[in-house]
C-alpha positions in Angstrom: -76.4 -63.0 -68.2 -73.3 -62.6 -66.1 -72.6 -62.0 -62.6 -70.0 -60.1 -60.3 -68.3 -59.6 -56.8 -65.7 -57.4 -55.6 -63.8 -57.0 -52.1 -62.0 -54.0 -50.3 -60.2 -55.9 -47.4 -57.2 -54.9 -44.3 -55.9 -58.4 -45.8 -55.5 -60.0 -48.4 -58.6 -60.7 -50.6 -58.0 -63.3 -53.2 -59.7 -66.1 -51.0 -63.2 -64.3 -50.1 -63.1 -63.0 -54.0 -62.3 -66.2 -55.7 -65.1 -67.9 -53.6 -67.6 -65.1 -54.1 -66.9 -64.9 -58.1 -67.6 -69.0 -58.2 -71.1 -68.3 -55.8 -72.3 -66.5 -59.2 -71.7 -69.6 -61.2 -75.1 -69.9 -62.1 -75.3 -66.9 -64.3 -73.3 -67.6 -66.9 -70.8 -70.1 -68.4 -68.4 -68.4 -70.9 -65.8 -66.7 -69.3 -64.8 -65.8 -65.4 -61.9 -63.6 -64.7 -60.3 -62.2 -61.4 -58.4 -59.4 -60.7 -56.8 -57.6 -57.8 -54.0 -55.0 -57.0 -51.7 -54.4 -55.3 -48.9 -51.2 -55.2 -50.3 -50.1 -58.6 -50.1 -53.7 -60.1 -52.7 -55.6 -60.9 -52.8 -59.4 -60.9 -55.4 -60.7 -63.8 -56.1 -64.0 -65.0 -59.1 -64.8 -67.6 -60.5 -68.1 -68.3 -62.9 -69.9 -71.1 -65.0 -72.1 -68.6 -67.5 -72.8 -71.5 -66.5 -76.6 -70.4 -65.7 -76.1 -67.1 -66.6 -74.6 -63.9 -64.4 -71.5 -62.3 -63.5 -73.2 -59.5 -61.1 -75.8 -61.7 -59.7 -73.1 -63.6 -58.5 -70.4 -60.3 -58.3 -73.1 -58.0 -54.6 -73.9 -58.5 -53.8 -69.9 -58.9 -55.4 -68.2 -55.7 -52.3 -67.5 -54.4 -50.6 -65.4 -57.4 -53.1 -62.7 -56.6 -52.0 -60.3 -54.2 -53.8 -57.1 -52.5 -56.5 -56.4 -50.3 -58.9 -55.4 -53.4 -60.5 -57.1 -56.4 -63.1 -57.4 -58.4 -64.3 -60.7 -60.7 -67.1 -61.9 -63.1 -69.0 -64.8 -64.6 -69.5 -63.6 -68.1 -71.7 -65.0 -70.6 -70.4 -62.2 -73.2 -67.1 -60.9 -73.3 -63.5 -61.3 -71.5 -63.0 -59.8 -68.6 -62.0 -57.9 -66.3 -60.5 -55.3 -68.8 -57.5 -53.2 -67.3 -57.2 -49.3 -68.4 -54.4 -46.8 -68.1 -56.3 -43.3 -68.8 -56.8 -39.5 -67.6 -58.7 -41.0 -64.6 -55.7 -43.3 -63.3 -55.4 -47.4 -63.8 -58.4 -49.1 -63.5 -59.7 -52.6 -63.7 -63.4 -52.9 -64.3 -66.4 -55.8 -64.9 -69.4 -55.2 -66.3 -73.0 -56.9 -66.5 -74.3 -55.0 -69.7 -76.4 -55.4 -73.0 -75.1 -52.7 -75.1 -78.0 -52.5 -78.3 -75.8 -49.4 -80.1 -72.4 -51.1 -79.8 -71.5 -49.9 -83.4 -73.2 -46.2 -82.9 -70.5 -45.8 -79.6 -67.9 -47.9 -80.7 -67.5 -45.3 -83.9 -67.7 -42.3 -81.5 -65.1 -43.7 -79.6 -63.0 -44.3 -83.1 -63.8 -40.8 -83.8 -62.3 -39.2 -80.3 -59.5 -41.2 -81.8 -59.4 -43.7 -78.7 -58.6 -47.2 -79.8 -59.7 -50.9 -79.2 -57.2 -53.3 -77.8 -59.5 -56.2 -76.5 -60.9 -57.6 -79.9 -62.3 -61.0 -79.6 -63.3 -62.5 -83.0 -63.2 -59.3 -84.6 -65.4 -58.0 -82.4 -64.9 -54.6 -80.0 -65.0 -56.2 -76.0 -68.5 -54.2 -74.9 -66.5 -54.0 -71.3 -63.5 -52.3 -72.7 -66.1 -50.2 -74.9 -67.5 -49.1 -71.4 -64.4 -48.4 -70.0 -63.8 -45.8 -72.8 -66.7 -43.9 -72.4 -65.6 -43.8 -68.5 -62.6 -42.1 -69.9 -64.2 -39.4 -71.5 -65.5 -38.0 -68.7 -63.9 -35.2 -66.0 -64.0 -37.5 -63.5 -65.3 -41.4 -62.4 -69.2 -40.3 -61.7 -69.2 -37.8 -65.1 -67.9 -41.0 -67.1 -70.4 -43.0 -65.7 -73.0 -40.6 -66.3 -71.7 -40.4 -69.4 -72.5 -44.3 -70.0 -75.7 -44.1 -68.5 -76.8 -41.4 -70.9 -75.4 -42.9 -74.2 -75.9 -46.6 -73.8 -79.3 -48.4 -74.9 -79.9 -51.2 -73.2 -78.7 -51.7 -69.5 -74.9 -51.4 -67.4 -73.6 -52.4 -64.2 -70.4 -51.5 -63.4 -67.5 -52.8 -60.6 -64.3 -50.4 -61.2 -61.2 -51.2 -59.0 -58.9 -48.2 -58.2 -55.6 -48.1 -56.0 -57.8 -47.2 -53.2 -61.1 -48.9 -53.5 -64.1 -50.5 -55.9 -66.7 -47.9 -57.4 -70.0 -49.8 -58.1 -72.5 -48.2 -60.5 -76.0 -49.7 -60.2 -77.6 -49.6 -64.2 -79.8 -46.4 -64.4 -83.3 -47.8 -63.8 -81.8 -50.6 -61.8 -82.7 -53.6 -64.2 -79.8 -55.5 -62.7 -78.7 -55.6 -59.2 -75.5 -54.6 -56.8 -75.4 -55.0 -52.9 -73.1 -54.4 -50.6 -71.9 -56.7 -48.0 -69.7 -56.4 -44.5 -67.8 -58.6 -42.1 -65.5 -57.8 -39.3 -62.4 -56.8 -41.8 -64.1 -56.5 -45.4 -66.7 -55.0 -47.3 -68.2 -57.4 -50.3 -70.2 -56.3 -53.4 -71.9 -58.5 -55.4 -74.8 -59.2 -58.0 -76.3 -61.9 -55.5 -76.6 -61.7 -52.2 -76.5 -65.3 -51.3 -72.7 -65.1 -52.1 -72.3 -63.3 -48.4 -73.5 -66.4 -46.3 -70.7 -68.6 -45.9 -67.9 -65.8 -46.3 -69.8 -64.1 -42.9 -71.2 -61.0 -45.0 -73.9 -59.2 -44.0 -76.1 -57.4 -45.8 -74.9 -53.5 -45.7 -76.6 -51.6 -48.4 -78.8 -52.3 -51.7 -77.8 -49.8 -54.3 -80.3 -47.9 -55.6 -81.5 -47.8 -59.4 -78.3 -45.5 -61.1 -76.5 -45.2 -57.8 -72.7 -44.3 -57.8 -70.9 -45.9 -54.4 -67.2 -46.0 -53.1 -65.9 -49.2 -51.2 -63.3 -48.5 -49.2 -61.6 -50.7 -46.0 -63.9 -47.4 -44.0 -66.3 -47.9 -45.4 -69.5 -46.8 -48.4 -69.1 -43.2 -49.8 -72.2 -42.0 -52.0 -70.7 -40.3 -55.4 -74.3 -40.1 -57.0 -77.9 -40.6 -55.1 -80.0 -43.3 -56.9 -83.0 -41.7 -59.1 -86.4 -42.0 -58.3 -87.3 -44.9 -61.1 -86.8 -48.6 -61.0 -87.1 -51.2 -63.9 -85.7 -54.3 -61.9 -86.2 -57.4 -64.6 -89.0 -59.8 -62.7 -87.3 -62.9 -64.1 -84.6 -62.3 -61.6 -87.3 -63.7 -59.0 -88.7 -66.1 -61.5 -85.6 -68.2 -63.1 -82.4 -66.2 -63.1 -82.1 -66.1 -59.0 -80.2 -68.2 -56.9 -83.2 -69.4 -53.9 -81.6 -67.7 -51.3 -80.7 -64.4 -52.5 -82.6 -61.3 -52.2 -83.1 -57.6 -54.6 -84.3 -55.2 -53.2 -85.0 -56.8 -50.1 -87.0 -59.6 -51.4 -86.2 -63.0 -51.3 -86.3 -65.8 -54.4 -87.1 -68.8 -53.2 -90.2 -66.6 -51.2 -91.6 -64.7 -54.1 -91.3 -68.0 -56.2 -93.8 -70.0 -53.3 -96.3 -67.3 -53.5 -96.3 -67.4 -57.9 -97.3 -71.4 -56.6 -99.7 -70.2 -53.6 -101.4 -67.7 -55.9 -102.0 -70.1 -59.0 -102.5 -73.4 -56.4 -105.6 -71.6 -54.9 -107.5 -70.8 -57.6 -106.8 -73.7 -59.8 -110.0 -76.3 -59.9 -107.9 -79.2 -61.6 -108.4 -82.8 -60.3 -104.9 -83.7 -59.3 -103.1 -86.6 -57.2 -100.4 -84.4 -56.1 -97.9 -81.4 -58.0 -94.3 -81.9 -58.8 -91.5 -79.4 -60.0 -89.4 -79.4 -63.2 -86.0 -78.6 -61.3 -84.6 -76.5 -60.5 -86.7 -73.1 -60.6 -90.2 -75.4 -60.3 -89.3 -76.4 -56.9 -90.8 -73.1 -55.2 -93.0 -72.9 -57.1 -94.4 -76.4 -56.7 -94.1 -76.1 -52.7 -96.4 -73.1 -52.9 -98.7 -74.4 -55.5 -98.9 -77.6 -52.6 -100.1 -75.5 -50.0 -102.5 -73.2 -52.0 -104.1 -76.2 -53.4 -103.7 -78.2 -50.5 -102.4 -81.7 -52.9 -99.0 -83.0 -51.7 -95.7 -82.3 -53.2 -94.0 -85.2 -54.6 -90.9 -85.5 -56.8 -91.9 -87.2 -60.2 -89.2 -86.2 -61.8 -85.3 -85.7 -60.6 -82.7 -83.8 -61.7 -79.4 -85.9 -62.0 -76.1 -83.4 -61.3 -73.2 -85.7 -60.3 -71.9 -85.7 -63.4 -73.7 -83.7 -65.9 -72.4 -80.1 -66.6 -74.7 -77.2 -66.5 -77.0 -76.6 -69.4 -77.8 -72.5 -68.9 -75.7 -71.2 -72.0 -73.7 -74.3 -73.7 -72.1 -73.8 -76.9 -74.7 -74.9 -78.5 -79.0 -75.0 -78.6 -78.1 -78.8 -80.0 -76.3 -79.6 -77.0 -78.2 -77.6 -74.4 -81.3 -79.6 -75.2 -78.8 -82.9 -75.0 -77.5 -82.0 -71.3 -81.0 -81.1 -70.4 -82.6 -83.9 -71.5 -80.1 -86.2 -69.7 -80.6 -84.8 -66.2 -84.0 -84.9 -65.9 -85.2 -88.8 -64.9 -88.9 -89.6 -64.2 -89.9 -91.4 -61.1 -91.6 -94.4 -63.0 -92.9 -95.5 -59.4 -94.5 -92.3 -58.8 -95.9 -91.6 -62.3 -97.9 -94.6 -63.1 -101.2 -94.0 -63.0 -101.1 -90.5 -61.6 -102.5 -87.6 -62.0 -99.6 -84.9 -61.9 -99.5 -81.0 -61.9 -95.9 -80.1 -63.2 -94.7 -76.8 -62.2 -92.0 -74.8 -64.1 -90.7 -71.3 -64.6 -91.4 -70.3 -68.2 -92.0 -71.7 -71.4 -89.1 -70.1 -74.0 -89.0 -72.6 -77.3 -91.0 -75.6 -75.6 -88.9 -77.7 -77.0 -87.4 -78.8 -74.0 -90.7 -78.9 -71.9 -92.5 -81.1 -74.8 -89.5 -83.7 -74.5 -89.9 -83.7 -70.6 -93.5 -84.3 -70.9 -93.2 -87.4 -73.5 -91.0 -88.9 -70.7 -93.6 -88.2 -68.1 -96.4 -90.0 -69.4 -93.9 -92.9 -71.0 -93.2 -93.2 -67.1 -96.6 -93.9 -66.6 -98.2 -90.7 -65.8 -102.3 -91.0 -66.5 -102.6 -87.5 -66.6 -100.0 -84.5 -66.9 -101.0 -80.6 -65.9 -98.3 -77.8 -67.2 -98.6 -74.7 -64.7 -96.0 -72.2 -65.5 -94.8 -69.1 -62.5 -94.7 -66.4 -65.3 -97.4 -65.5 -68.3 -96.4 -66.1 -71.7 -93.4 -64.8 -73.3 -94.2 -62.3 -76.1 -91.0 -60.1 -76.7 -87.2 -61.1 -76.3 -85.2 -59.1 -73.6 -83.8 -55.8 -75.0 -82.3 -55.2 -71.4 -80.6 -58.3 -70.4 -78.5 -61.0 -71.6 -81.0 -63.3 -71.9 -79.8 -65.8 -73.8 -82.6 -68.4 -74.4 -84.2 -66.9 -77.2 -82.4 -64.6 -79.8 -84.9 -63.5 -81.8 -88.6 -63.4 -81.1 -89.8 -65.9 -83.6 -87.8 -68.6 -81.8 -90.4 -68.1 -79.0 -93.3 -70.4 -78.9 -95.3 -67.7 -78.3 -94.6 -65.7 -81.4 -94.9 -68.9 -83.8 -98.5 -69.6 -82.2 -99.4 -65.9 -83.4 -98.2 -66.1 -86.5 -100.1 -69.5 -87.5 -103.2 -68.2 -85.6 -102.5 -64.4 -87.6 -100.9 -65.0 -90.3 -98.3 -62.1 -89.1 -96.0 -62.6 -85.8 -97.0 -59.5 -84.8 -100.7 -58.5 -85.6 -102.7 -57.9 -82.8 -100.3 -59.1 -80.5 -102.4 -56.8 -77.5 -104.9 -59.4 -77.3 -102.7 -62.1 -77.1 -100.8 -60.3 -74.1 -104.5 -60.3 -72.3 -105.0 -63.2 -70.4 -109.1 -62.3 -70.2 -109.5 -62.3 -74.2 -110.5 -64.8 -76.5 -106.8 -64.8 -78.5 -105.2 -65.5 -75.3 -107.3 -68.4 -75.0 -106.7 -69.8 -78.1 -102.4 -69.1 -78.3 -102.3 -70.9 -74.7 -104.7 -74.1 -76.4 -102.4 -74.4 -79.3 -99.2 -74.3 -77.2 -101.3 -76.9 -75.0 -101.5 -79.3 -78.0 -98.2 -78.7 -78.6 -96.7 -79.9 -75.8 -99.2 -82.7 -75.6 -100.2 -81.8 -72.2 -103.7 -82.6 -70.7 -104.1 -78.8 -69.4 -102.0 -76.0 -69.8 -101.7 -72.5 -67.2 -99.6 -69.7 -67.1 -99.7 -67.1 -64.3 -100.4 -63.6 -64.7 -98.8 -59.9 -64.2 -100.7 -59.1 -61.6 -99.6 -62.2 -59.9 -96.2 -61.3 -60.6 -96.4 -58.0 -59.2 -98.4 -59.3 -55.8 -95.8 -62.3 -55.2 -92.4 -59.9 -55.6 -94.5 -57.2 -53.9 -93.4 -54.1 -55.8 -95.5 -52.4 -57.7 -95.8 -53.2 -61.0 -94.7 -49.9 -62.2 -91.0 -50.8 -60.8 -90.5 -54.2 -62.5 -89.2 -54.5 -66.1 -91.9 -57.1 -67.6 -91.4 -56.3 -71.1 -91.1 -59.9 -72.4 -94.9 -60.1 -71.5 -96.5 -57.1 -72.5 -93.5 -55.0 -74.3 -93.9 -52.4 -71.7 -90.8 -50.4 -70.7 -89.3 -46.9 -70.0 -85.6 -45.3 -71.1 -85.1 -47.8 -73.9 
């Protein structure tokens, strides 16, 4: 998906920025970039860290940035940040965007007779697209409104000017910005758990379509937020770091109470519950105490050495590195009967290969319990990169050998009270050779964020959605 963090400082910034940028690590794994200014100059470096974290690739360099303002990313799409020299000034600016009518603006932008610089394999950078469509405006906010209007899919914005960073929330909020102070800087970032160990406090959460300016005195509101949200729920269930909070509400939190909420309820005969790591764990600590079975780990996640596995270069070798860190707890397995919490089910391949490990470790019985209901639709919003097309889901292959047709009377199937429902989750169940299979449902969703439902995006389980 991506992630980003700015600073407006009285000294220099390149410390608190490279360290906040690296805090978003676990968003993405293409490419991170840095930039500040400084007299009019800016200072930019971009990096491929598709093999390698940020931190070994800026390390060595912190010092050649120079300013009291800058702006980064961890992107899992394009290059950046892009610089621009336009009507509106110099500007650097990141993005966390899915543009879904690239060509439709790109040709409207070809057509004002603007041109493309940042072309990565013959492709038009979506972040330099955006910055384009910022020029065309009067002004910063009309630009931005300008974006909001045109693209389809979803944009948040950091722009760095001589004087400050504008942040521009995405119109119905899917993805988040918050703004952070210390003693001598203001921070903005996509995570809040970035602020702990820089001393950042938690100043402001932007509001959905929000316009801010970061200065060293402080927030300026350019645009009031609007009144609708569409915040993406898998931010609580997979994509958050524990610790950080949207909108007020904390991940690790809202990830117990998915466990509490299925835990309680659930009449299976079990010796204790474990979590696939990482995004199980909170999961599997709630389920514990709703159930009231012990939490034990059956199986560990091994990160010494082995690099991350969120968006490798290939499916291939994202199923290789995931299957290497996981290592069952043969003395805790054997025998056993196990309730195995995890986030979601995308392809099942992965969870399948887990489970054949868990009962070759000696596990009698195994119990799949998964924090989210089943996923029907891919993300038009978001990045999200683990399924690219809707018949890669498990889901959507189910229907279609249950239907004949992918998507006949896929309703029924979103329903977790009908019969079809019923029968999709029983075949993904023999599938993954499990002994009993559970997902949770919307309304838990809803209860454990504790929004209502209205204001969370869950369109990869029931297709529902506004200002697509």
């Amino acid at each position: 998906m991506g992630g980003f963090f700015g600073v407006v400082s009285k000294e220099n910034c390149s410390t608190d920025l490279f360290y906040g940028i690296d805090y978003h690590s676990h968003l993405g794994t293409k490419r991170g970039g840095m930039v500040t200014m400084q007299d009019n100059v800016f200072y930019r470096s971009i990096h491929n860290i598709e093999n390698s974290y940020f931190r070994t690739k800026f390390g060595d360099s912190i010092g050649k940035f120079k300013g009291n303002v800058g702006i980064g990313v961890i992107s899992d799409t394009d290059a950046q940040p892009i610089v621009v020299n336009s009507h509106l000034g110099r500007f650097a600016i990141v993005t966390v965007a899915k543009i879904n009518n690239m060509d439709e603006l790109e040709k409207e932008c070809l057509d004002n007779h603007q041109q493309f610089t940042e072309l990565s394999m013959g492709r038009t950078n979506p972040t330099e697209l955006i910055a384009l469509m910022i020029s065309q405006g009067e002004d910063f906010v009309s630009g931005i409104q300008n974006v909001f209007k045109k693209v389809k899919g979803s944009c948040s914005m950091l722009i760095l000017t001589n004087d400050g960073i504008i942040a521009a929330r995405d119109f119905l909020g899917r993805t988040p910005i918050v703004i952070g102070k210390n003693s001598y800087s203001y921070a903005l970032a996509f995570d809040t758990h970035s602020f702990s160990n820089l001393d950042y406090e938690i100043e402001h959460f932007v509001g959905p379509g929000e316009i801010v300016k970061v200065t060293t005195e402080g927030c300026t509101q350019m645009l009031p937020p609007n009144g609708k949200m569409q915040i993406c729920s898998f931010l609580w269930i997979y994509y958050g770091y524990p610790t950080s909070e949207y909108e007020a509400i904390n991940v690790e939190n809202t990830r117990y109470q998915l466990g509490y909420e299925m835990g309680k309820d659930d009449d299976v005969d079990a010796d204790y519950v474990s979590a696939i790591p990482d995004s199980g764990i909170g999961m599997a600590l709630g389920y514990s105490n709703g159930k009231r079975i012990p939490y034990r780990r059956g199986i560990v996640k091994y990160t010494p050495t082995w690099s991350r596995s969120f968006m490798p270069v290939s499916q291939e070798m994202r199923e290789h590195v995931a299957k290497m860190k996981l290592i069952p707890n043969t003395t805790l397995l054997k025998g056993q009967k196990v309730v195995f919490c995890d986030d979601s089910i995308v392809r099942g391949t992965q969870l399948r290969d887990n489970v054949q490990k868990l009962y070759a470790g000696g596990a009698k019985e195994v119990h799949i319990r998964i924090s989210c209901p089943p996923l029907i639709f891919g993300c038009n919003f978001l990045n999200f990169s683990a399924s690219k097309t809707e018949m890669e889901l498990i889901t959507r292959r189910v229907v279609e050998e249950l239907e004949g047709d992918s998507h006949k009377n896929l309703h029924k199937y979103m329903d977790s009270t009908t019969k079809e429902y019923a029968n999709m989750v029983e075949v993904i169940r023999r599938h993954l050779g499990v002994d009993t299979l559970k997902f949770n449902t919307l309304e838990a969703i809803a209860k454990s964020i504790g929004l209502p439902k209205e204001r969370i995006c869950t369109h990869c389980f029931d297709g529902s959605s506004f200002g697509d």
